[in-house]
C-alpha positions as CSV (number, residue, x, y, z in Angstrom):
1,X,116.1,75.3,162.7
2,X,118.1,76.4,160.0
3,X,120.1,73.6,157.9
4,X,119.1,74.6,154.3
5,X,122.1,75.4,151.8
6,X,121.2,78.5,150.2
7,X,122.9,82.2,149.6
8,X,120.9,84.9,151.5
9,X,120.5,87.3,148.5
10,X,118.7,84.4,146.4
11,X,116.3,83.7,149.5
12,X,115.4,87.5,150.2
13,X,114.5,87.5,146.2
14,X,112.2,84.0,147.1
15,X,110.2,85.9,149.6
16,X,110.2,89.1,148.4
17,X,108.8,87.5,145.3
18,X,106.4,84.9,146.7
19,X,105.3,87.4,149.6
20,X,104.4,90.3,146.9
21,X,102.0,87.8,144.2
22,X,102.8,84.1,145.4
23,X,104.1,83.7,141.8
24,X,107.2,81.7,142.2
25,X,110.6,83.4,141.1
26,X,112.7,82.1,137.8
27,X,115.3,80.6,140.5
28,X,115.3,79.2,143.3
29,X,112.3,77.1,143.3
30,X,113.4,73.9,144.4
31,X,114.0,74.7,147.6
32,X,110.2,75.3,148.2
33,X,108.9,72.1,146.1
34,X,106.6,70.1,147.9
35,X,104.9,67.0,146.5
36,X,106.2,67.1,143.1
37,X,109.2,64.7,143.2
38,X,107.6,61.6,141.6
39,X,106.4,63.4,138.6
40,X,109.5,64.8,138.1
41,X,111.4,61.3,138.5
42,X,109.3,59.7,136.0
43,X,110.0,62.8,133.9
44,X,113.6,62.7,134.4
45,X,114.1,58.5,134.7
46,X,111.5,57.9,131.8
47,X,111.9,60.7,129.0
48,X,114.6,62.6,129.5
49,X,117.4,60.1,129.9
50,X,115.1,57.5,127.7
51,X,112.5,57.8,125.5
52,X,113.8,61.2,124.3
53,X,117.4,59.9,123.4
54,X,115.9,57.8,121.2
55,X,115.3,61.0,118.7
56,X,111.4,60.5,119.9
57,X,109.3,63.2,121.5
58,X,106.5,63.8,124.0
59,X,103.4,65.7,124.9
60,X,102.1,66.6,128.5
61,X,99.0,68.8,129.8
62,X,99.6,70.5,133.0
63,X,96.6,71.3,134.7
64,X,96.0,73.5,138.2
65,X,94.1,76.1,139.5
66,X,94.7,79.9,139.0
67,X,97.5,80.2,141.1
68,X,97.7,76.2,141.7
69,X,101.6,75.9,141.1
70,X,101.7,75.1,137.3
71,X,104.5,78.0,136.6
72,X,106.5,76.3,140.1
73,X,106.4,73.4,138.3
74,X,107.3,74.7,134.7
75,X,110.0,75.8,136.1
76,X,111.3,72.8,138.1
77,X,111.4,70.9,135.2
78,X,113.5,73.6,133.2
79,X,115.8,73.4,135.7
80,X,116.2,69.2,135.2
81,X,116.1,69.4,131.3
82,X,119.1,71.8,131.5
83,X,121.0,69.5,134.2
84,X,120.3,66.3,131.5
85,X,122.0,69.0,128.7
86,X,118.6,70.1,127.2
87,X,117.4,73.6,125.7
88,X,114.5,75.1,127.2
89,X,112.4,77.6,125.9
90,X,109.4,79.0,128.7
91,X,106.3,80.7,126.6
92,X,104.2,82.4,128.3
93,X,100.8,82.6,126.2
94,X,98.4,85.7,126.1
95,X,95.7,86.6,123.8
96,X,97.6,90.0,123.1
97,X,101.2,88.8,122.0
98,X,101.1,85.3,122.0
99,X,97.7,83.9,121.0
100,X,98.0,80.0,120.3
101,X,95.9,80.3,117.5
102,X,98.9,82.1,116.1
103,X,101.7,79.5,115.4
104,X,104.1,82.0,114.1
105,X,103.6,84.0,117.2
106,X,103.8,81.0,118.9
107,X,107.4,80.4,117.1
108,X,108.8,83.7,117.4
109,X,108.3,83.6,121.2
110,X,109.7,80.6,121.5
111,X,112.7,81.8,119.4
112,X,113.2,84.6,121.7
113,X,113.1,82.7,125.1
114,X,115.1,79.8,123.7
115,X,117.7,79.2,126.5
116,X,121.2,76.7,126.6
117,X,121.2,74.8,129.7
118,X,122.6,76.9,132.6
119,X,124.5,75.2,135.6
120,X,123.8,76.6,138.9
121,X,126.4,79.3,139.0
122,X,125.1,80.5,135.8
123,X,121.2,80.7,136.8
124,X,122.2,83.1,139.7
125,X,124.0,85.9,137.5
126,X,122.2,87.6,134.3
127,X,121.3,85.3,131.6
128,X,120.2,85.4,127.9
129,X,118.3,84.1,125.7
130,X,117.1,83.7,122.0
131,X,118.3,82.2,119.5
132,X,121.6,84.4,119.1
133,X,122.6,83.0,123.0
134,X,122.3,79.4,121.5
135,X,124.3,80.1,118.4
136,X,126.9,82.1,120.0
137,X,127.2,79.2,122.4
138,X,127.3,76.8,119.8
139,X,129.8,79.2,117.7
140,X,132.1,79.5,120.4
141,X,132.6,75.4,120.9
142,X,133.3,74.9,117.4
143,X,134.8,77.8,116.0
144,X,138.3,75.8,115.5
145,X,136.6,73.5,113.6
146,X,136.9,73.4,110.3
147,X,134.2,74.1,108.1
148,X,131.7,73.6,110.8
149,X,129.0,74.9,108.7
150,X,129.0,71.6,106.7
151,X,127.5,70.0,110.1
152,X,124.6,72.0,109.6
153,X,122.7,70.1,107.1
154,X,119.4,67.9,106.7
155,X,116.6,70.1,108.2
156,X,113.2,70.5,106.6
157,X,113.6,74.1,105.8
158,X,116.4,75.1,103.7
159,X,116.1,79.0,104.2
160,X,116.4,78.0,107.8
161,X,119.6,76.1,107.0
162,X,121.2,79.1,105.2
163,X,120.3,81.8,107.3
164,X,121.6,79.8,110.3
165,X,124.8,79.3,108.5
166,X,124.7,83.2,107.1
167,X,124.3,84.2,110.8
168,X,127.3,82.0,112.0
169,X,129.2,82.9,108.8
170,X,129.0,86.6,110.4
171,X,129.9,85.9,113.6
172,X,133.4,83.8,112.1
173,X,133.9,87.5,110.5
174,X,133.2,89.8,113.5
175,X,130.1,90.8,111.2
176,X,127.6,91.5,113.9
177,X,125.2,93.3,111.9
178,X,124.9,90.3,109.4
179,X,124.6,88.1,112.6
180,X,122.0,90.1,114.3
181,X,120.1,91.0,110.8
182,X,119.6,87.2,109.8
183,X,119.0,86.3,113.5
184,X,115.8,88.5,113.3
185,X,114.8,86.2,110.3
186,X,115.4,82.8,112.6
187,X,112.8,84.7,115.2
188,X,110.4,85.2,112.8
189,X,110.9,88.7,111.6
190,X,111.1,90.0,108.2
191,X,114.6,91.1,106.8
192,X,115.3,93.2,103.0
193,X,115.1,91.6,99.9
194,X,118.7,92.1,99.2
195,X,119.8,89.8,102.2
196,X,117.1,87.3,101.4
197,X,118.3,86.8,98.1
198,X,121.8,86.8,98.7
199,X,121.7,84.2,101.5
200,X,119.3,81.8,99.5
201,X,116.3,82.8,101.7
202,X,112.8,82.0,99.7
203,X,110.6,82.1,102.9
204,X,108.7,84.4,105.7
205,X,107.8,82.9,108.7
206,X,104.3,83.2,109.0
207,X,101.1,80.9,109.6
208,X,101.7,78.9,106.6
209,X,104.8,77.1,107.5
210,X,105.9,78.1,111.1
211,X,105.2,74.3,112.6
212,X,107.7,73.5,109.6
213,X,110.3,76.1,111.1
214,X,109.5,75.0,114.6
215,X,110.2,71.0,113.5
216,X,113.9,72.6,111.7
217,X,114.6,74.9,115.2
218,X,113.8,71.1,117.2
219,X,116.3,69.4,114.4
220,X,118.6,72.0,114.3
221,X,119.2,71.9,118.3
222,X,119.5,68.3,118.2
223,X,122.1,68.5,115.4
224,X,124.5,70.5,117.6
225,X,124.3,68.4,120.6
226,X,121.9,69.0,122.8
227,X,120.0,66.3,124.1
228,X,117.1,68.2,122.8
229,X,114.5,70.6,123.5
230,X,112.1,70.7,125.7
231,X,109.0,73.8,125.8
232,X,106.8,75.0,128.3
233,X,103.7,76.9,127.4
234,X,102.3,78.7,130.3
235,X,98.4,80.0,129.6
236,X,99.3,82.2,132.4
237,X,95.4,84.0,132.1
238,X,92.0,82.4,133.5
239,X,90.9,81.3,129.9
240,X,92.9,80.5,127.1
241,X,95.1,82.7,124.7
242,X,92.3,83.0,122.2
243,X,88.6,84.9,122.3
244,X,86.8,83.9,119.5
245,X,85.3,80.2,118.5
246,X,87.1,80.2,114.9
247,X,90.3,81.3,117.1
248,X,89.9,78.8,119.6
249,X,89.2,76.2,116.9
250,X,92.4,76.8,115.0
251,X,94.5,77.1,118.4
252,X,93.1,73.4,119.3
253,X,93.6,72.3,116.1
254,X,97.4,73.6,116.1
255,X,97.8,71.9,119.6
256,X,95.9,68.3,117.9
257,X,99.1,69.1,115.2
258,X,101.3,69.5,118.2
259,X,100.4,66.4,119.8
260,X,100.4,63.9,116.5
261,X,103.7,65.0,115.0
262,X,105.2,63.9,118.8
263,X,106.6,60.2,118.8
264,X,107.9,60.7,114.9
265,X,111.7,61.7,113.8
266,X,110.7,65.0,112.8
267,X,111.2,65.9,116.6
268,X,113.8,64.5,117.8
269,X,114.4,65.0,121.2
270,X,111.7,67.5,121.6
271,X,108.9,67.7,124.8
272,X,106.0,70.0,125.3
273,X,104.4,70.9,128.8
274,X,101.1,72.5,128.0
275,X,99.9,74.3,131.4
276,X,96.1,75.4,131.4
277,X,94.0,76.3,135.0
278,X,91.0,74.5,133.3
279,X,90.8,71.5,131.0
280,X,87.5,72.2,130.1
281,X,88.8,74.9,127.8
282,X,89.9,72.5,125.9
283,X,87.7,69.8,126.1
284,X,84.2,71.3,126.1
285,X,82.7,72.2,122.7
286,X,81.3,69.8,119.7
287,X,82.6,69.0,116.6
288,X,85.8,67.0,115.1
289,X,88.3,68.8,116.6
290,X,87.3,68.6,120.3
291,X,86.6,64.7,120.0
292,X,90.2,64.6,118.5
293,X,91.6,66.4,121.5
294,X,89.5,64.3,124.4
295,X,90.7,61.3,122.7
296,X,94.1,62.7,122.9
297,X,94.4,63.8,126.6
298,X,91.9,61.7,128.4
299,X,95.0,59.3,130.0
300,X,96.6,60.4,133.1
301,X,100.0,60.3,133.7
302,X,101.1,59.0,136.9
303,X,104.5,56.4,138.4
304,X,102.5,53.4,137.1
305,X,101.7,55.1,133.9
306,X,104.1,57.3,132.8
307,X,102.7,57.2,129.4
308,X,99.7,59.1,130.4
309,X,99.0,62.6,129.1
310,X,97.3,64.9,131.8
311,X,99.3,65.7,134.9
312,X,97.0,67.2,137.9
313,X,99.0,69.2,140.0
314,X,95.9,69.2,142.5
315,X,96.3,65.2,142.7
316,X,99.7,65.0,143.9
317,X,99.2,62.2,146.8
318,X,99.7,64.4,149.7
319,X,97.1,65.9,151.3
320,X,96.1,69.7,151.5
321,X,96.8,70.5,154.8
322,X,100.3,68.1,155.0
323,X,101.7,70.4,151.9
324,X,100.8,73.2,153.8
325,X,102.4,71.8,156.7
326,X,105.8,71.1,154.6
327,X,105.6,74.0,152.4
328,X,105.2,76.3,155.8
329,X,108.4,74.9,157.0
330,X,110.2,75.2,153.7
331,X,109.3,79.1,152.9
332,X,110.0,79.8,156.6
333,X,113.6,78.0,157.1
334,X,114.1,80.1,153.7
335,X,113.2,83.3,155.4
336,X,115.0,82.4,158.0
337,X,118.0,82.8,155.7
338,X,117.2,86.1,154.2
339,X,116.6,87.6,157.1
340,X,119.3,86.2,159.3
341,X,116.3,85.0,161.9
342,X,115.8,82.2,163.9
343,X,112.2,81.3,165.1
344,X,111.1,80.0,168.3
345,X,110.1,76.3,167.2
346,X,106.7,76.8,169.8
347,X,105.7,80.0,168.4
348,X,106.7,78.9,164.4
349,X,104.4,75.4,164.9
350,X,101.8,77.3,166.5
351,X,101.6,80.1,163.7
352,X,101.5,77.8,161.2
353,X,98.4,75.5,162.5
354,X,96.3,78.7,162.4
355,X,97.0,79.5,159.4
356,X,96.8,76.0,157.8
357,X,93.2,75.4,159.4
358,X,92.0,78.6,158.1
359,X,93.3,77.9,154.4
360,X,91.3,75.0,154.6
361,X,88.3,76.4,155.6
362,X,88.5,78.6,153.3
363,X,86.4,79.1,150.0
364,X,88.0,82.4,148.1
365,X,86.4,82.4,144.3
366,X,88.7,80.1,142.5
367,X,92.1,81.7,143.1
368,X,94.0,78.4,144.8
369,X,94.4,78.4,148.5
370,X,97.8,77.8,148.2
371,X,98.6,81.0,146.6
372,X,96.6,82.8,149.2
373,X,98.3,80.4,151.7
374,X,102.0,81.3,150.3
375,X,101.4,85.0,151.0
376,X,99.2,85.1,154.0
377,X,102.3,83.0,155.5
378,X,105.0,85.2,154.8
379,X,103.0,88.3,156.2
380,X,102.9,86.3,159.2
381,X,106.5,85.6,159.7
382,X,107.5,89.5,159.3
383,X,105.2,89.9,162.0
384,X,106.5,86.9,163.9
385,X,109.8,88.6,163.5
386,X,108.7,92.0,165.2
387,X,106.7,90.6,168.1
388,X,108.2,86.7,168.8
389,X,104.8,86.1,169.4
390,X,102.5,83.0,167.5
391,X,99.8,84.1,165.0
392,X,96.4,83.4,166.3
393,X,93.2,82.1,164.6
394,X,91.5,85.5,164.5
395,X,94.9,87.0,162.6
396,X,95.1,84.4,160.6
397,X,91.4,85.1,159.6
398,X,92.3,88.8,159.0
399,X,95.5,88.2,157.0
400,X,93.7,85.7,154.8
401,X,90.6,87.8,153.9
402,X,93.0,90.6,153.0
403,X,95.2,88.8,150.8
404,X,92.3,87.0,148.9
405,X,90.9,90.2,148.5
406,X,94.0,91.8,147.2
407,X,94.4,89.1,144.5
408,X,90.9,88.8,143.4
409,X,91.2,93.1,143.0
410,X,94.2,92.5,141.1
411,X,92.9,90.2,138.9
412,X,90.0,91.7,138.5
413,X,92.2,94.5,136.7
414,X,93.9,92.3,135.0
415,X,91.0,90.8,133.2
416,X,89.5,94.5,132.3
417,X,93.1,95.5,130.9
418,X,92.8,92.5,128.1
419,X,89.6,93.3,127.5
420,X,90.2,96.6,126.3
């Protein structure tokens, strides 16, 4: 059965991933996309190699159930920005650390996740990130170049300008301390008054002006080559990153911000994936700046309209139980490979009916089926594997119960640990 191209340590860290939560793993998830390729074409085709090289920039809302594939695709397209030469940062948004009603929370995490594009040797071996990974990669192409800190020039915050360069200027004199101490200022930390004043620094990051230091980070990155910068914001949780109604009014009102400054010069290059399990968090309240927002993100983006806003990973054109169907296949010629297995093609196809037609009669709360599916499947190849023999419809029953169950518990826990 086996034809897929992939190393067996990388596949073992698939399943073992997928199999434990159904939350995909930072790698390797292309070789388990289903149904996702023509939003990713018009993504590519349409802004990365287009709109976006025109120094323009872009807004999308990602929406899918609790466990509906939203980080799977977040990923997917980090891995195209990098291969078109684009910095990525992923941002994970929680009501604890990063709060959207926060923007210089918001900044500093993406300062710290800020990632260079990786080739595919790369993505398999230990990476980092931050802002020091991009400007030790940037340091290290120009470094023979002289004065190379002249290129840096023209962004909307001059403290950000001079603490770049002071952070460079260390690394040209094997200063690390000085590169590390006004790194911590680029991520939104707080550095003495001594340095400050020294390197021309009249700022702190903080509420006031951190979308200004996010539009110098997006100008700065496009100043040293990149094609640009794209960000993904993951509201990982069931509701937003905010609790209260004055929180949740400010975090809207930073992503209305967001969404107007895109298409102007001040973000060059730059696109942001919002990813939310329910648009009504967004959209349902009165007041100014909910109409704002509906107006905003009412459009959906799709091949004909590619100008559309709102991308609904649960209206991708194929039908549940065909992605099941493909993604089955997928995630078992992947095991296959980790587990240097070969299944009988009867007893696979048989297996995997069972399974399908009980995922789709199958109502668990709102966690998505296809989380549920992704794990209940790879349970039932490991038992595949020991008895060769094909996973009936009462199993199938007793392997998905247990699994929804498991989550729900989980999340369940999850939910009571943010609460207090």
């Amino acid at each position: 059965m086996n034809e897929l191209d992939l190393d067996p340590k990388l596949a073992k860290v698939i399943i073992h991933k997928l199999g434990s939560s159904g939350t995909p793993p930072e790698v390797g998830v292309e070789y388990f996309n289903v149904g996702l390729e023509p939003y990713l074409n018009v993504i590519e085709n349409e802004y990365l190699n287009d709109i976006l090289k025109y120094n323009l920039s872009s807004f999308k809302l990602i929406v899918g159930n609790y466990g509906g594939g939203k980080s799977h695709f977040l990923y997917l397209i980090r891995d195209l920005a990098w291969k078109n030469n684009y910095v990525t940062s992923y941002v994970s948004l929680s009501a604890t650390e990063c709060p959207f009603d926060r923007l210089e929370l918001v900044y500093r995490n993406i300062a710290l996740n800020i990632t260079p594009p990786l080739s595919t040797t790369e993505i398999l071996k230990p990476w980092e990130v931050g802002i020091e990974a991009l400007l030790r990669k940037w340091y290290e192409h120009v470094k023979e170049e002289k004065n190379f800190l002249s290129l840096i020039k023209n962004l909307e915050s001059t403290s950000f300008v001079n603490a770049t360069k002071g952070a460079l200027s260390g690394l040209s004199n094997d200063d690390e301390e000085l590169f590390y101490s006004l790194a911590q200022w680029l991520k939104g930390e707080d550095i003495s008054r001594d340095l400050k004043y020294k390197y021309r620094i009249s700022e702190r990051i903080d509420r006031t002006n951190a979308f200004r230091m996010l539009r110098s980070l997006v100008q700065f990155v496009n100043l040293i080559g990149y094609s640009g910068i794209i960000f993904l914001f993951d509201e990982a949780e069931r509701g937003m990153s905010i609790s209260s109604s004055r929180d949740r009014r400010r975090a809207l009102d930073n992503l209305r911000q967001i969404i107007d400054e895109c298409g102007n010069s001040k973000l060059p290059g730059a696109m942001f994936f919002y990813a939310i399990p329910d648009e009504n968090l967004l959209l349902e309240g009165s007041g100014g700046v909910y109409e704002a927002l509906n107006q905003r993100l009412r459009s959906s983006f799709t091949k004909v309209n590619p100008m559309g806003v709102k991308i609904n990973l649960e209206d991708i054109g194929i039908s549940p139980s065909e992605f099941l169907k493909e993604l089955g296949l997928k995630l078992a010629k992947i095991y296959e490979i980790a587990y240097f297995y070969d299944f009988n093609n009867k007893v696979l196809e048989e297996s995997l009916r069972n399974i399908i037609n009980v995922s789709l009669e199958s109502q668990f709360l709102d966690v998505s089926y296809r989380r549920i599916f992704v794990i209940a499947v790879i349970e039932a190849f490991q038992r595949i594997k020991i008895n060769n023999t094909p996973i009936d419809k009462s199993t199938a029953r007793e392997l998905f119960r247990s699994t929804a169950k498991s989550l729900i518990q989980k999340e369940r826990e999850e939910v009571e640990g943010e609460e207090f």
